[in-house]
KOLVO-871860 format. One line per 10 residues: number of its first residue (from 1); their letters; for each residue y, x, z of C-alpha. Coordinates in steps of 0.1 Angstrom, whole numbers. Layout:
NUM	a	Y:X:Z ~ ... $
% end
This chain:
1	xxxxxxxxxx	-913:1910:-679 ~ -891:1901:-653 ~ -889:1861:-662 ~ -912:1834:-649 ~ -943:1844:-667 ~ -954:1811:-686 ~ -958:1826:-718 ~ -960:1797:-743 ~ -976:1815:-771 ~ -967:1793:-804 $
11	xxxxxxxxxx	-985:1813:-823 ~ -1015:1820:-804 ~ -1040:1804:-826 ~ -1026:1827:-855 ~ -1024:1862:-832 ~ -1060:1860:-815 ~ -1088:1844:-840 ~ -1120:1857:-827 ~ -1128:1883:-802 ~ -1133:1913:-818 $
21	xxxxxxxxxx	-1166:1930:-810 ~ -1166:1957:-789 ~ -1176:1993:-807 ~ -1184:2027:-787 ~ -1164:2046:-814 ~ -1126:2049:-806 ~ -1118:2080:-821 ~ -1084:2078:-810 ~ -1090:2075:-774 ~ -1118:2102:-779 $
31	xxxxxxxxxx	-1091:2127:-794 ~ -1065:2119:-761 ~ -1091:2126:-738 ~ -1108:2159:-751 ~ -1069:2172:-753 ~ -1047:2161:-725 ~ -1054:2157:-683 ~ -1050:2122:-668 ~ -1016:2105:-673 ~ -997:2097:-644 $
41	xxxxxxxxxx	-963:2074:-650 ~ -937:2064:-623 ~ -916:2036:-630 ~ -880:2035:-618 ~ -857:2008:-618 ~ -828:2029:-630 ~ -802:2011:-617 ~ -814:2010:-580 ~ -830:2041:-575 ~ -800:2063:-562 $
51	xxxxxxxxxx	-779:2036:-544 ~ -774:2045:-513 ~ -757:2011:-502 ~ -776:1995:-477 ~ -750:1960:-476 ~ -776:1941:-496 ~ -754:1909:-493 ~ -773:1879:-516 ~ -755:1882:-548 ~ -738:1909:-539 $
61	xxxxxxxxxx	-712:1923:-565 ~ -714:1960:-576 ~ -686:1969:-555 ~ -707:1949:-523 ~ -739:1960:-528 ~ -735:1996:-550 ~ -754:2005:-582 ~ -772:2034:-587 ~ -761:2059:-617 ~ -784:2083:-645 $
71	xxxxxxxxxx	-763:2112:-627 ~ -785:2105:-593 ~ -817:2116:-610 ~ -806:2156:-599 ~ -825:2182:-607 ~ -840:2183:-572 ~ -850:2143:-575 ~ -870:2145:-605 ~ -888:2181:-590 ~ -899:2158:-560 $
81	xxxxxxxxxx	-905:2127:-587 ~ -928:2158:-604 ~ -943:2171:-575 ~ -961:2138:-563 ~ -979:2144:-592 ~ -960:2122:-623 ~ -962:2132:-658 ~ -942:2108:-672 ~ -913:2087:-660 ~ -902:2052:-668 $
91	xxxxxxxxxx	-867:2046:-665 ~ -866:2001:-665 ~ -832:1987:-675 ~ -819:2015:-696 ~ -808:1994:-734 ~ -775:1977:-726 ~ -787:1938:-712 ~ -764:1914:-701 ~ -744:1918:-669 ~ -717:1900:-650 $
101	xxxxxxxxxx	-693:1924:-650 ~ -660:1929:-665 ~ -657:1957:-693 ~ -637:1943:-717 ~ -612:1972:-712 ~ -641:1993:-733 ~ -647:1968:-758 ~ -678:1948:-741 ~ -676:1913:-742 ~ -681:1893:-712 $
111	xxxxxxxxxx	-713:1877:-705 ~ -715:1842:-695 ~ -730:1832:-662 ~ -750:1802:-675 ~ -772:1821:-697 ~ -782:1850:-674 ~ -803:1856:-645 ~ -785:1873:-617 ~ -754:1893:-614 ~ -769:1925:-625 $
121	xxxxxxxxxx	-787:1904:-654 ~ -822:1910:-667 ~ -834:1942:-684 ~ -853:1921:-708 ~ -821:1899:-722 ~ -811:1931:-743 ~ -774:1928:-759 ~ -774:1963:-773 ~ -800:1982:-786 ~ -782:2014:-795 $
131	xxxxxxxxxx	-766:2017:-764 ~ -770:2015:-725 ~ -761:1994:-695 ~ -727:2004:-685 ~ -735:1999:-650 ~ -755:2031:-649 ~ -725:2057:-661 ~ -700:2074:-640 ~ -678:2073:-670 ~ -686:2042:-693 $
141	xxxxxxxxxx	-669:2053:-724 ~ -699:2082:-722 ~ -728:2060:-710 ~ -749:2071:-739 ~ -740:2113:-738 ~ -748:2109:-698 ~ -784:2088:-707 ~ -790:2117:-730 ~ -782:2140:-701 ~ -809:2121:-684 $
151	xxxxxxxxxx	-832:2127:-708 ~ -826:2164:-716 ~ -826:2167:-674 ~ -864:2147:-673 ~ -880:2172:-696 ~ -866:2201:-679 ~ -883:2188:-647 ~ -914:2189:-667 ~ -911:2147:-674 ~ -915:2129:-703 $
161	xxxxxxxxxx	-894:2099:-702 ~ -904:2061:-712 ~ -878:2036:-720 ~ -883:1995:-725 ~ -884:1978:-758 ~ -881:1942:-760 ~ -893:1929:-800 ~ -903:1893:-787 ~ -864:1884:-776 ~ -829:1897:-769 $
171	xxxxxxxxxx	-801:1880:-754 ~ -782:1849:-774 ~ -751:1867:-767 ~ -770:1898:-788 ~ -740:1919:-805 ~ -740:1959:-812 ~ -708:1979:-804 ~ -725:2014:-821 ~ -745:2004:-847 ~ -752:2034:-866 $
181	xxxxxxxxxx	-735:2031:-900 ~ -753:2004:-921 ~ -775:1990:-895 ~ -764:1951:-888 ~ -769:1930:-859 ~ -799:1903:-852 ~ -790:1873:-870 ~ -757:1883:-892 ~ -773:1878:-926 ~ -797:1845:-911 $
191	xxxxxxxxxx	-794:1817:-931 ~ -786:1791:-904 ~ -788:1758:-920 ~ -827:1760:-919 ~ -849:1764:-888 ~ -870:1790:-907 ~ -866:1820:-936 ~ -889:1851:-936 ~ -860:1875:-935 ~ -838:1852:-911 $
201	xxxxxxxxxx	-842:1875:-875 ~ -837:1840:-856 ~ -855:1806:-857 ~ -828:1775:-858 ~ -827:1742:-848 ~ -802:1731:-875 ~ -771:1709:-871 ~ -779:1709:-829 ~ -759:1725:-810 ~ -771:1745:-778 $
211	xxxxxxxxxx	-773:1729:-743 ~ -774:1747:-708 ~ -802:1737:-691 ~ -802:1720:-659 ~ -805:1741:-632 ~ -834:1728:-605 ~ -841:1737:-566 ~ -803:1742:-558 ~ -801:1770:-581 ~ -764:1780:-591 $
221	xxxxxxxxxx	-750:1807:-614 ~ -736:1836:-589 ~ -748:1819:-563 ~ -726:1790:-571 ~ -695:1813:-572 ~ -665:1800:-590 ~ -665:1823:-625 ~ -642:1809:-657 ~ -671:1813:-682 ~ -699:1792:-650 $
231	xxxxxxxxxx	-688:1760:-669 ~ -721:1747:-685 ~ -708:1758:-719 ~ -723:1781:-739 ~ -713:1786:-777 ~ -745:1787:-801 ~ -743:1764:-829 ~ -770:1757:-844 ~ -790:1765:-819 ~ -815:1792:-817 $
241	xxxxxxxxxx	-853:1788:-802 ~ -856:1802:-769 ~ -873:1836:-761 ~ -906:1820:-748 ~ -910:1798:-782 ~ -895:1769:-769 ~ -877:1748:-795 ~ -856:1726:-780 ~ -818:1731:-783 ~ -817:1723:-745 $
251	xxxxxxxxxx	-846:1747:-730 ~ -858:1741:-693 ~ -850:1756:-659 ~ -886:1778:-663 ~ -881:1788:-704 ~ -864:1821:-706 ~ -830:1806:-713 ~ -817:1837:-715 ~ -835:1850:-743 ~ -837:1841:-778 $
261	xxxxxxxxxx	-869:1844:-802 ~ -871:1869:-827 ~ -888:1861:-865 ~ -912:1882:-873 ~ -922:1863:-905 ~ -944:1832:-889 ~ -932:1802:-896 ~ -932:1777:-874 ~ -964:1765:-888 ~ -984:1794:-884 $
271	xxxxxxxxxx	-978:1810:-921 ~ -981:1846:-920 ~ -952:1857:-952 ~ -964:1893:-949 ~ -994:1911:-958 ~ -1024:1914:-936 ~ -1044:1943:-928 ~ -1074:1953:-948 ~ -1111:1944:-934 ~ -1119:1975:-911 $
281	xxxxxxxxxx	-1086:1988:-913 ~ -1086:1989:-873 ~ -1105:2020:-874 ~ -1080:2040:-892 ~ -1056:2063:-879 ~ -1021:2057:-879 ~ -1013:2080:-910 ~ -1034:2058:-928 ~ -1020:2030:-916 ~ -984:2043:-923 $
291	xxxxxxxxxx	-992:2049:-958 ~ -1003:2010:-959 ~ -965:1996:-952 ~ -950:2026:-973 ~ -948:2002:-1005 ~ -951:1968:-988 ~ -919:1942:-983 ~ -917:1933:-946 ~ -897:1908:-930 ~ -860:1920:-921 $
301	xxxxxxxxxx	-872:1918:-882 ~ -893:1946:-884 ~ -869:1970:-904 ~ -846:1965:-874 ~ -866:1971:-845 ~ -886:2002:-860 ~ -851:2015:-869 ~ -843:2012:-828 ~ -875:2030:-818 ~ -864:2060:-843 $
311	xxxxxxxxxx	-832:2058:-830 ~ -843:2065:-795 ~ -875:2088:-805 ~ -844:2109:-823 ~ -824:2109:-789 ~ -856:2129:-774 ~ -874:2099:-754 ~ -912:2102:-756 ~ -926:2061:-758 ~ -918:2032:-754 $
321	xxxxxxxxxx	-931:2002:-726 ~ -935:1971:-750 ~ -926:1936:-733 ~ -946:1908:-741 ~ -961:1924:-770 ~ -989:1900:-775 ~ -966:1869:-783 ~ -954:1898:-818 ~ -980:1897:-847 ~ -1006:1925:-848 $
331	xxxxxxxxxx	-994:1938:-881 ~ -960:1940:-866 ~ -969:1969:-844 ~ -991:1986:-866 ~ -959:1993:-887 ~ -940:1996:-860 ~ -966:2022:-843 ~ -972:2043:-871 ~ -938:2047:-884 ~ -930:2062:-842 $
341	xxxxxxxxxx	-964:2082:-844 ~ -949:2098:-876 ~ -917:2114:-861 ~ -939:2119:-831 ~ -977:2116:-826 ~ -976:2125:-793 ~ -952:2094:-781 ~ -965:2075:-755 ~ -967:2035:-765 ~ -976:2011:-738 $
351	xxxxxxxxxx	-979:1972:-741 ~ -977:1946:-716 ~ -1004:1918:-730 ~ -1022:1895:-710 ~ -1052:1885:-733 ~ -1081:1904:-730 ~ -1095:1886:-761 ~ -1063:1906:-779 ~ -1069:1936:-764 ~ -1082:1956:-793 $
361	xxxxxxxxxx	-1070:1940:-819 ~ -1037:1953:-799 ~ -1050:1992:-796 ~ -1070:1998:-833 ~ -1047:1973:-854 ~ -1016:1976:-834 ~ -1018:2012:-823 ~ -1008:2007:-789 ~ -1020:2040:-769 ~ -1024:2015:-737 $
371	xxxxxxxxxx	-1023:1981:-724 ~ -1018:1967:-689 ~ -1053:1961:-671 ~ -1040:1934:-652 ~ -1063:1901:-658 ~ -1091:1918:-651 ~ -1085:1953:-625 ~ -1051:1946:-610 ~ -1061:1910:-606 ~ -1098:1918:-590 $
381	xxxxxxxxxx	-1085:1947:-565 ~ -1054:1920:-554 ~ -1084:1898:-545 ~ -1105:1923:-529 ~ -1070:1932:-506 ~ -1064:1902:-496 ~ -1101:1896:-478 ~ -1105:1875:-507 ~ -1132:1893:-531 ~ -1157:1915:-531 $
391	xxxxxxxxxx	-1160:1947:-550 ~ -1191:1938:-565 ~ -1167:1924:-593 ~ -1152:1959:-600 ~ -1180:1975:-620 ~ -1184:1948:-642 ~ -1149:1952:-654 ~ -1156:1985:-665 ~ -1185:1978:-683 ~ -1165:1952:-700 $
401	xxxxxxxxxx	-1139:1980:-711 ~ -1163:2007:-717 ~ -1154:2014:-748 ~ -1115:2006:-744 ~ -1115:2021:-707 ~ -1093:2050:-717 ~ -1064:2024:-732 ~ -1062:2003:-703 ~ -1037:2015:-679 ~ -1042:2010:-643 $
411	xxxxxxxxxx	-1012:1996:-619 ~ -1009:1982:-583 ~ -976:1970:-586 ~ -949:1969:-612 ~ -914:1952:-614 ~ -928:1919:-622 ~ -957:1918:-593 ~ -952:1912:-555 ~ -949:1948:-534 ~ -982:1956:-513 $
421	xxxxxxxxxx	-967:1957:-484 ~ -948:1924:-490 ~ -962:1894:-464 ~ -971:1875:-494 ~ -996:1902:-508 ~ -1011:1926:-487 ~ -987:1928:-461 ~ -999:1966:-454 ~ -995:1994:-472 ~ -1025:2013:-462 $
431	xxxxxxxxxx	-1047:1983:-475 ~ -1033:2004:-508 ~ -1049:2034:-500 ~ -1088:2028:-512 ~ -1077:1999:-541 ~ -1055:2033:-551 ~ -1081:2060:-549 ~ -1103:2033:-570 ~ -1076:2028:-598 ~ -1065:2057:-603 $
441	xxxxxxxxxx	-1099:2079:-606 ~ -1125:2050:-618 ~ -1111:2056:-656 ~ -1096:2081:-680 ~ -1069:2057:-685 ~ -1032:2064:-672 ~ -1023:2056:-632 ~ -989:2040:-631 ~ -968:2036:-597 ~ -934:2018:-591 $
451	xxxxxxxxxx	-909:2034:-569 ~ -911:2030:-535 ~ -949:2021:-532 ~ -955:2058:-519 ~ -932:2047:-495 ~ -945:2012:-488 ~ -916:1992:-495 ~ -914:1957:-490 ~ -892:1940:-514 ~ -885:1918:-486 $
461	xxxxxxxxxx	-846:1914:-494 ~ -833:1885:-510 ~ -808:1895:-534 ~ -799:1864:-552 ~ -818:1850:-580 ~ -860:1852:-576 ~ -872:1854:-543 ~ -884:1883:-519 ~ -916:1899:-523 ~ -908:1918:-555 $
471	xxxxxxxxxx	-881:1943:-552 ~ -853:1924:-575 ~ -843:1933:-610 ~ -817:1905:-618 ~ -790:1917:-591 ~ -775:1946:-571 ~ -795:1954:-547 ~ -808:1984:-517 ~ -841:1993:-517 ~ -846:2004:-481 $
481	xxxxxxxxxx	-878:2024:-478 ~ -868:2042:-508 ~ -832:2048:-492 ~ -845:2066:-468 ~ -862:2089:-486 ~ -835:2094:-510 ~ -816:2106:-476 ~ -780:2106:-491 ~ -786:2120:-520 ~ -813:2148:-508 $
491	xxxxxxxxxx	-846:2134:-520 ~ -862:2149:-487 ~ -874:2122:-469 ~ -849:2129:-438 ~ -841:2092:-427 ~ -882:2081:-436 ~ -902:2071:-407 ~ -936:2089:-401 ~ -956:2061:-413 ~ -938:2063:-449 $
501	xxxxxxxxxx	-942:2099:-452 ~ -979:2101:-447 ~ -978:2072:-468 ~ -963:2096:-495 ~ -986:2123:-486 ~ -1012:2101:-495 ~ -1000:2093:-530 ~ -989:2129:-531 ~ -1024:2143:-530 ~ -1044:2117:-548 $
511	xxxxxxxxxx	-1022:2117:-582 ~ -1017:2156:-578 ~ -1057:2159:-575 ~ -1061:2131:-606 ~ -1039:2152:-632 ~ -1057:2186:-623 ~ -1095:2170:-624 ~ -1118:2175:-654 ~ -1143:2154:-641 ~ -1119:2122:-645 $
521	xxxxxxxxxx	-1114:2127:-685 ~ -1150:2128:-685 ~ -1182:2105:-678 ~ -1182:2080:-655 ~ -1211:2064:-638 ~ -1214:2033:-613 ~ -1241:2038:-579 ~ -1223:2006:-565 ~ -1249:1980:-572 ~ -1279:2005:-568 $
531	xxxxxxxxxx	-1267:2013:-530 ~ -1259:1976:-525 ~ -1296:1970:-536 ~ -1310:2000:-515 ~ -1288:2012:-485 ~ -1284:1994:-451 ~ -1249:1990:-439 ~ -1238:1993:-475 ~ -1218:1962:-484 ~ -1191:1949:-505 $
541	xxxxxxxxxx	-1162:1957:-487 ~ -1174:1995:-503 ~ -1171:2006:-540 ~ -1186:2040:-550 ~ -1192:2055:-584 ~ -1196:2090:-599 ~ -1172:2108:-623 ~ -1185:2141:-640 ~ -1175:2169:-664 ~ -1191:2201:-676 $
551	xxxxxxxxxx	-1169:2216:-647 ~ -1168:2190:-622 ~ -1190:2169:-605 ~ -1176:2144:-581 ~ -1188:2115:-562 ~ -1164:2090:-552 ~ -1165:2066:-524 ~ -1138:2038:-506 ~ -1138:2013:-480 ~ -1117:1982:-485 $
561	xxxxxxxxxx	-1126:1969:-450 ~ -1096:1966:-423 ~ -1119:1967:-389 ~ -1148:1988:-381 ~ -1161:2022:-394 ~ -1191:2017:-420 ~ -1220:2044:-420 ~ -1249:2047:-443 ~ -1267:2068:-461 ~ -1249:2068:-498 $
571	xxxxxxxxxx	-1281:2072:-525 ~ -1277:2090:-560 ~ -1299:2079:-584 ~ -1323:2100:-595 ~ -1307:2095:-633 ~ -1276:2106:-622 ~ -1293:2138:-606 ~ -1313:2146:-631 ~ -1273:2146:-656 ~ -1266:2168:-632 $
581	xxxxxxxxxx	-1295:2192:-633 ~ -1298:2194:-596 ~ -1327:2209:-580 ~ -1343:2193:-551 ~ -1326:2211:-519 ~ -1293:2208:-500 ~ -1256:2213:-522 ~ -1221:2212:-503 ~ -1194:2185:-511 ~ -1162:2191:-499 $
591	xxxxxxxxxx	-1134:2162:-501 ~ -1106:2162:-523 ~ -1081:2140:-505 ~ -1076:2158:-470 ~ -1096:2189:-483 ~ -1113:2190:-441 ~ -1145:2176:-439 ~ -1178:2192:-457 ~ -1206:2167:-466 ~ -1241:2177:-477 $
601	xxxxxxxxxx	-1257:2161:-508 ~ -1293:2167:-496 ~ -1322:2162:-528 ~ -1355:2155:-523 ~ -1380:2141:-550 ~ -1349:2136:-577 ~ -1332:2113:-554 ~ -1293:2123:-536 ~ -1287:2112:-503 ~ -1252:2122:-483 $
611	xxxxxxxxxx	-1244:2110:-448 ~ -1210:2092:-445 ~ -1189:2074:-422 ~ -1159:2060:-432 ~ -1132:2048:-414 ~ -1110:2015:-421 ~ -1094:2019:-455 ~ -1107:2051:-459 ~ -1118:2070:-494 ~ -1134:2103:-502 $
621	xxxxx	-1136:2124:-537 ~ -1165:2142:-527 ~ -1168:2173:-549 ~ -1199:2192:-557 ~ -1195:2230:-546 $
% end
């Protein structure tokens, strides 16, 4: 989410209860998979991705450093955005969030250095919901017609566009200039003299007012800037609990200060003041699950936020990324969820949540199409990257998800994790190469890449608040391997080096080939621990499975290792030949990335064997012939 990621979860105990057991029938996922091709989603930082500044001072103003603008996403730059094989596109930082910029001229308030992060501010300290961060228009009086441009432009370009929604917090300084008519801000009604009422959108600390916190390791506001509103003061009385639960009217350094915490009818002893979902009411669909809230009172919270997502769903976007969903209650998205899948059952609704004991409670209660794999894949192929795991923890993980696989979306990097290529990760982009063939074709689930990692940027500039590593998203800011791409403006890769380019036609041809497979929306199959019991030279530094559909038969292999070619003799199981009604005798595999060299699958007594040598981070998607 952008923030230091403690999450302080006050209401843990209440959200997670037991583990749900795990049941092979998810008829929703079933449905998706029979009736769509693998997802593939590209997350943009809007703001950065057509600044061609390359200045990058350390809190840098606007006018220093550049901004990028919705009007830089040209026709031709979302064709090539389409062409490396991207179904949808998510366009971070769009909602109006607090920045350190004057526009009072068009009736924005200021925003007060103390209580935001960066000059550019965070995405996720929203001041605005029905409206979007000046910053990105040409003409700020028509920010939202020239977003709605953006939109209209995406599905043109065969995109379907993805915006964030933040229900766990906004910023303190939250206040609407287009409300539609009848629609109040967060907090106008709240009765403020009590630290908790079920239709209050805020939680108080009554009769205290709010404190700054103290700012630690030589951190200053603007990079210690003189500014008339950097004065330690902030107006907020009483004050409100902070975004990450904490309830102290002077939060620390680490809490997201920014933020506040929004009520969704817990108080602060764990009471639920809303109804609860029926007993096996997790395997109904969301019409059913619709009709549930229809004649139920809900706490004001929800009212407001499901009116935003309609708001936006109206303005032709196509889902929603969820921040910090798992610290909202369960019940909370399944109204939220069903009321969007009404206007639009095709809307794509992702969650970031962090505990796999949640996870689906989350999907069947909460009707969240996907969730970020991160504790368990992103986290194991980081390890394996690094030298510092083996992928014999891979295929236990998908066992684990089996019957969730198709809900958990798969990522490398995102805005809140450290680039690949980045000292402090991999420190190589190619070590990308077979942890990306892995994620992105081990699972039906959506493949999600953040701009710039087909290019193998760093995020090695230090832009003011946060550190390098991970490209920034509090300030103004160049992103270098992706400037040169963007080439002025002509999206053709004319100031790339060689390197990045075949790092792009990498990406290029593995997503293209994942959103055209059948094979990949269909069975999958690990050989992993059979070859690491059977084959000499087969070790884990290698991963290998099988992926098959009535069409498609393919088996895939990578090599995670840095030095030295590996060869061995890769075994099929005779179980897996047998699914595949395969004769004894010799069949051609041809490989899917590079589409040059011809293998042969050679059967004898029910049992595959095929020849390989691979070389250091090397992957093939062998196809049957």
């Amino acid at each position: 989410m952008g923030k230091n990621i403690i999450i302080f979860t006050v209401f843990l105990s209440v959200l997670v209860g037991c583990k749900p057991e795990k049941t092979s029938n998810n008829v929703v996922a079933e449905t998706d998979k029979k009736k769509k091709r693998k997802v593939v989603v590209y997350q943009v930082f809007t703001r950065l991705f057509g600044n061609t500044n390359t200045t990058n001072k350390s809190w840098g103003t606007i006018e220093e450093n550049g901004v990028g603008k919705f009007n830089d996403f040209t026709d031709k730059a979302l064709t090539e955005i389409k062409d490396l094989g991207v179904t949808h596109i998510w366009y971070t930082g769009v909602p109006h969030h607090d920045v350190i910029r004057d526009y009072t001229k068009y009736g924005i308030s200021n925003d007060d250095p103390d209580v935001v992060k960066g000059r550019a501010g965070s995405p996720y300290a929203v001041k605005d919901y029905y409206n979007v961060n000046p910053d990105l228009a040409v003409n700020v009086e028509n920010r939202l017609q020239e977003f709605e441009a953006l939109v209209k432009r995406s599905h043109k370009n065969g995109l379907k566009v993805i915006i964030d929604i933040v229900p766990n917090h906004v910023a303190r300084n939250y206040k609407s200039l287009t409300n539609p008519k009848g629609t109040k801000d967060f907090g106008a009604d709240d009765d403020k003299t009590v630290a908790y009422k079920v239709n209050n959108n805020f939680y108080y600390v009554p009769k205290q007012e709010f404190e700054v916190p103290d700012f630690l390791n030589g951190y200053k506001p603007l990079g210690g800037e003189n500014h008339p509103l950097s004065d330690r003061e902030f107006d907020e009385n009483p004050a409100k609990w902070t975004g990450n639960g904490s309830r102290s009217p002077k939060p620390n350094f680490y809490d997201w200060y920014e933020t506040v915490k929004v009520n969704y009818g817990i108080s602060p002893d764990g009471k639920k003041d809303f109804d609860e979902l029926p007993e096996g009411f997790d395997n109904e669909d969301y019409k059913k699950h619709f009709n549930f809230w229809k004649d139920k009172t809900v706490p004001d919270s929800w009212i407001k936020f499901r009116d935003i997502a309609l708001y936006w769903i109206e303005k032709g976007v196509d889902g929603f990324r969820y921040d910090m969903a798992e610290m909202v209650p369960v019940e909370f998205w399944s109204y939220m969820n069903s009321s969007i899948k009404m206007k639009n059952p095709d809307a794509f609704l992702l969650a970031e949540v962090y505990n796999p004991s949640l996870y689906r409670d989350y999907i069947r209660k909460g009707k969240m199409d996907y969730l970020y794999d991160k504790v368990q894949l992103y986290d194991t192929i980081k390890n394996i990257m690094q030298g510092k795991g083996l992928t014999d923890n891979i295929p236990p993980i998908q066992e684990d998800l089996n019957d969730i696989e198709h809900n958990m979306l798969h990522f490398l990097e995102n805005h809140d994790e450290q680039r690949i290529s980045s000292p402090e990760f991999a420190g190589n982009p190619d070590k990308a190469k077979p942890a990306m063939v892995v994620s992105a074709t081990i699972s039906t689930a959506p493949t999600m890449i953040y701009f710039g990692q087909e290019l193998g940027e760093d995020g090695s500039e230090n832009a003011g608040f946060g550190s390098p590593s991970r490209t920034s998203i509090f300030d103004y800011v160049g992103v270098p391997a992706l400037q040169r791409w963007v080439n002025a403006k002509q999206f053709d890769g004319g100031q790339s080096t060689i390197e990045e380019l075949e790092l792009r036609d990498f990406y290029k041809r593995l997503l293209n080939f994942t959103i055209s497979s059948d094979a990949l929306m269909g069975k999958y199959q690990d050989i992993h621990q059979y070859n690491r019991e059977k084959t000499l030279n087969y070790n884990s530094k290698v991963l290998s499975f099988v992926r098959w559909s009535d069409n498609e038969k393919l088996i895939i292999v990578s090599n995670f290792d840095a030095v030295g070619n590996h060869r061995f003799e890769l075994k099929i199981p005779s179980e897996i030949i047998t699914k595949w009604n395969l004769q004894d005798g010799e069949y051609q595999l041809k490989d899917q990335l590079y589409s040059i060299e011809e293998f042969t699958l050679n059967v004898q007594k029910g049992e595959g064997l095929v020849r390989l040598k691979l070389a250091p981070f090397q992957s093939f998607i062998l196809q049957l012939q």
